[in-house]
C-alpha positions as CSV (number, residue, x, y, z in Angstrom):
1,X,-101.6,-44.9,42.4
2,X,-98.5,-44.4,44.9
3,X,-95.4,-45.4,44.9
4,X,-93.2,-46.4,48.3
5,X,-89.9,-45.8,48.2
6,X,-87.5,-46.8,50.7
7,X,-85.0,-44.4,52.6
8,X,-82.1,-43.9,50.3
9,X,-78.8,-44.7,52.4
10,X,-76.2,-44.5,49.7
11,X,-76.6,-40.9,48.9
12,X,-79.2,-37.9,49.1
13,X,-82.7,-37.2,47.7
14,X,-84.1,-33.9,46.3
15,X,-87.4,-32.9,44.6
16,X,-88.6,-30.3,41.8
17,X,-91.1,-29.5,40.2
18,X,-92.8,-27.8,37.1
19,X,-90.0,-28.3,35.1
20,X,-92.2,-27.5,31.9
21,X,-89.6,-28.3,29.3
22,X,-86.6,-26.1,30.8
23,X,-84.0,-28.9,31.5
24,X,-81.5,-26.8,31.1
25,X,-82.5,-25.0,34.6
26,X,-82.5,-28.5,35.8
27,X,-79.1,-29.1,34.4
28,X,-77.5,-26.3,36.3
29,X,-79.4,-27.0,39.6
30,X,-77.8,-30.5,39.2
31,X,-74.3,-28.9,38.5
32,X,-74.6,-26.8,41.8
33,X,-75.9,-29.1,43.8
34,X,-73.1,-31.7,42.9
35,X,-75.7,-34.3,41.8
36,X,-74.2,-37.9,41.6
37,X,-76.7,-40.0,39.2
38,X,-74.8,-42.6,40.9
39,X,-76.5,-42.5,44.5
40,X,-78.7,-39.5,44.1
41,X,-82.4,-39.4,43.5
42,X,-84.4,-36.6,41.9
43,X,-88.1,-36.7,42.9
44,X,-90.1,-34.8,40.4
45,X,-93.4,-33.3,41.2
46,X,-94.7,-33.8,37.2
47,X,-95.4,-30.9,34.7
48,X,-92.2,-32.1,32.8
49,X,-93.0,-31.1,29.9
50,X,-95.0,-28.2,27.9
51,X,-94.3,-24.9,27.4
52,X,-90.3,-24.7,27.6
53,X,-88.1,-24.9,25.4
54,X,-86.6,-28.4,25.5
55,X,-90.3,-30.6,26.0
56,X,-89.2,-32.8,23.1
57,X,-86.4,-33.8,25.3
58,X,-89.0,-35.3,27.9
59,X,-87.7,-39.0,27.4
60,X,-84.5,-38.2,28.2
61,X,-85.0,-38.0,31.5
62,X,-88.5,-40.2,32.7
63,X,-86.9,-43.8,32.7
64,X,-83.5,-42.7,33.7
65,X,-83.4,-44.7,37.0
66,X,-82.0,-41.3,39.0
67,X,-85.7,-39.0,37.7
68,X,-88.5,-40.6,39.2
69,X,-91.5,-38.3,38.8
70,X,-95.5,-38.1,39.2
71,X,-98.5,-37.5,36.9
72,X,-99.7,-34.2,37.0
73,X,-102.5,-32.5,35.5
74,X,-99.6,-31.8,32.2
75,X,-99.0,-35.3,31.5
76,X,-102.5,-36.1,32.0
77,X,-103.6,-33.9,29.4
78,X,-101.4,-35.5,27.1
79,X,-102.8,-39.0,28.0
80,X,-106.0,-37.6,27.4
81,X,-105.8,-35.7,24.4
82,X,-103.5,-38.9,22.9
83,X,-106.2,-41.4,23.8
84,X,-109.1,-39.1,22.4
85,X,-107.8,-38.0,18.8
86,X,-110.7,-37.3,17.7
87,X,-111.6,-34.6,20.9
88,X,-111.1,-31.0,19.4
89,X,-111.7,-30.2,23.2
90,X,-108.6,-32.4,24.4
91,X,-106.6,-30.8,21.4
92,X,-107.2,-27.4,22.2
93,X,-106.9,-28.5,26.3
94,X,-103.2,-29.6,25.6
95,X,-102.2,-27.8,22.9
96,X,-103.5,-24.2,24.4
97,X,-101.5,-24.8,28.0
98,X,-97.9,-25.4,26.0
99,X,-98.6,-28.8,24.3
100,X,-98.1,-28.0,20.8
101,X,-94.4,-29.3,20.5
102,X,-96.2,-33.0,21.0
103,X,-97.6,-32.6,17.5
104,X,-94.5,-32.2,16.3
105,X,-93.0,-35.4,17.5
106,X,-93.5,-38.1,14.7
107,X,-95.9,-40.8,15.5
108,X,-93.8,-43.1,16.9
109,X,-92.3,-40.6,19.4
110,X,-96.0,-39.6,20.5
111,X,-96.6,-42.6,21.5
112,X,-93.6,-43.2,23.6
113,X,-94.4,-40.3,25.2
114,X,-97.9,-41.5,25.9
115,X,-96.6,-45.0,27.3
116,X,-94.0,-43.2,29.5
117,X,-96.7,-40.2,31.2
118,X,-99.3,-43.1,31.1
119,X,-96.7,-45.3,33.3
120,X,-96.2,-42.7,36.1
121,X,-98.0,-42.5,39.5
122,X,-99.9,-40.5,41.1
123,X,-98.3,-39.6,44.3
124,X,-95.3,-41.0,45.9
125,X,-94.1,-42.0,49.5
126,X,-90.8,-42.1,50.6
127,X,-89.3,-43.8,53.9
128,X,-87.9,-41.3,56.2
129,X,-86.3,-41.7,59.9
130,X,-88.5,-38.8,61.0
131,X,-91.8,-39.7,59.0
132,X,-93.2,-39.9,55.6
133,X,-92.3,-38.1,52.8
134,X,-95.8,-37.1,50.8
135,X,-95.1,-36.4,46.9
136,X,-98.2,-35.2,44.8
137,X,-98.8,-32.2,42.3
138,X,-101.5,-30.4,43.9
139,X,-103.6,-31.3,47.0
140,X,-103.6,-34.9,49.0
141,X,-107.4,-35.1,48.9
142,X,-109.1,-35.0,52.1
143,X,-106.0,-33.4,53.5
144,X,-105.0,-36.8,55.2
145,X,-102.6,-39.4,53.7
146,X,-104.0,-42.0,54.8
147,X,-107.2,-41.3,53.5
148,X,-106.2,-40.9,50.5
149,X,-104.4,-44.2,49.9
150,X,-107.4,-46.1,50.9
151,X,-109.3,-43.8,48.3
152,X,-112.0,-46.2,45.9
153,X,-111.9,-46.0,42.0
154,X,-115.3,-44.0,41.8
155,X,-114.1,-41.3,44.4
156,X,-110.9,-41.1,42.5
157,X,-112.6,-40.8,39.4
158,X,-115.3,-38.3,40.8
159,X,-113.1,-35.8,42.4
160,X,-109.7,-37.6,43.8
161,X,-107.6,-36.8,40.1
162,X,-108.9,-33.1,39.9
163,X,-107.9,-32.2,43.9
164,X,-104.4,-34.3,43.2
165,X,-103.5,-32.5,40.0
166,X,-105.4,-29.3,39.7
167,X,-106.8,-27.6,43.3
168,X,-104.7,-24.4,44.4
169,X,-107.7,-23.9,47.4
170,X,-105.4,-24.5,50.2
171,X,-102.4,-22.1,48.8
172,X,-104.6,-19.8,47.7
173,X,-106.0,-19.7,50.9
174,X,-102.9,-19.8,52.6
175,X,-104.1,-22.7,54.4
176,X,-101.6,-23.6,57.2
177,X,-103.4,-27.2,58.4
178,X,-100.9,-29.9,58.5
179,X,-101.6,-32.6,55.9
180,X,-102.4,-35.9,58.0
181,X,-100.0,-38.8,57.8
182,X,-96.9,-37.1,56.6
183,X,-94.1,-35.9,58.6
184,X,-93.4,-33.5,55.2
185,X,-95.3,-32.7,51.6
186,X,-93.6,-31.6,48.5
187,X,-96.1,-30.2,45.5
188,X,-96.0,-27.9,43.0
189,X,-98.6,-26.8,40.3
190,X,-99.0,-23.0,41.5
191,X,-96.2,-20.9,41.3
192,X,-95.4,-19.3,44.3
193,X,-96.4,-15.7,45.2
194,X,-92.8,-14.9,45.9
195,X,-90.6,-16.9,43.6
196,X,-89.2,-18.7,46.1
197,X,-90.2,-22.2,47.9
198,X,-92.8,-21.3,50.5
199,X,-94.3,-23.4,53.5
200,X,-97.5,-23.4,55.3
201,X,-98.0,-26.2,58.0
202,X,-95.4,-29.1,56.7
203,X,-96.6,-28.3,52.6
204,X,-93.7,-27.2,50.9
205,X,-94.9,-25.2,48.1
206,X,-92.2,-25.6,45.2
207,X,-93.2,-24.4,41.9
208,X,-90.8,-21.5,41.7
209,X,-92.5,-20.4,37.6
210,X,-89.9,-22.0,35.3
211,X,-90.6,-21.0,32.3
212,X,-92.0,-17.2,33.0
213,X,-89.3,-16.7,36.0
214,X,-86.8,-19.2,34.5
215,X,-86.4,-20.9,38.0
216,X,-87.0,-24.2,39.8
217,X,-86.7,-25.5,42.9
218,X,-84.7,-27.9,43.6
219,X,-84.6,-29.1,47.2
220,X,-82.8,-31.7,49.3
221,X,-85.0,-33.6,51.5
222,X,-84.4,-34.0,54.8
């Protein structure tokens, strides 16, 4: 459900988010930012795919050792629509929020697809000098990290997937309160109100509308 990674000492990490199938915005943020595939590492806060105009590039970039991304509420729909065929209501759930170039992938590439969104975690942790680095598309339910790793299967299955991949209450609400456990949060999933990355308490609010504002964030972390 979370993935630890250790403090990268070779070179720098950044994040982005809500990518939605614009890689060529990613491209040029890597370009400006001098991006060494070498040492760097991109975290991604999911929503890789689905409504821009390169989603059917998608594997490109998930098992390239230098992307290392979450599951969002995006790729879940995929899983969910490609593990339920038969669901109209899955169908229409995907293909209605930008899904539609996965049905016209052939068969094989589908389920590539499937295997690589279905392989993705959750949230991710990464080692810092000055604390822990919180990565997770939404919300951290109960607003404390800790919590939240020690979370059971029923509570994640209850509530625990829609707060980490679909609540906006604490944006929308401009909710300042710190999230417990983490020296810093990264997240996307709402686009920000002014098109730019936006903080309240130590969330970093980084969905910058890619592919209505055709811009992303791309961020070092620090």
């Amino acid at each position: 459900m979370i993935k630890r990674f250790e403090e990268n000492k070779i070179g720098r990490d950044f994040f982005t988010t809500d990518i939605h199938g614009s890689f060529d915005l990613l491209h040029e943020q890597m370009r400006l930012n001098a991006f060494d595939t070498s040492k760097d590492r991109l975290f991604v806060g999911g929503d890789n795919a689905d409504r821009g105009p390169y989603s059917d590039t998608v594997l490109d970039y998930i098992y390239e050792p230098w992307f290392i991304s979450i599951r969002s509420n995006h790729e879940e729909m995929l899983i969910t629509a490609y593990e339920n065929p038969t669901s109209r209501s899955a169908y229409e759930m995907l293909y209605c929020n930008g899904g539609e170039w996965f049905y016209d992938c052939s068969p094989e590439k589908q389920k590539a697809v499937y295997e690589a969104f279905k392989s993705l975690p959750l949230a991710i942790e990464i080692e810092n000098p000055k604390g822990l680095i919180g990565i997770i598309h939404a919300e951290v339910p109960y607003g404390d990290w800790e919590k939240f790793r020690g979370i059971t299967k029923a509570e994640l299955e209850w509530n625990g997937y829609a707060i980490a991949q679909w609540a906006r209450t604490k944006y929308d609400k401009q909710d300042s309160t710190p999230t417990k456990g983490l020296y810093k949060q990264f997240s996307g999933h709402t686009p920000t109100n002014s098109g730019e990355v936006e903080q309240l308490g130590n969330v970093f609010y980084c969905d910058l509308g890619s592919f209505f504002r055709h811009k992303i964030s791309f961020i070092e972390i620090k």
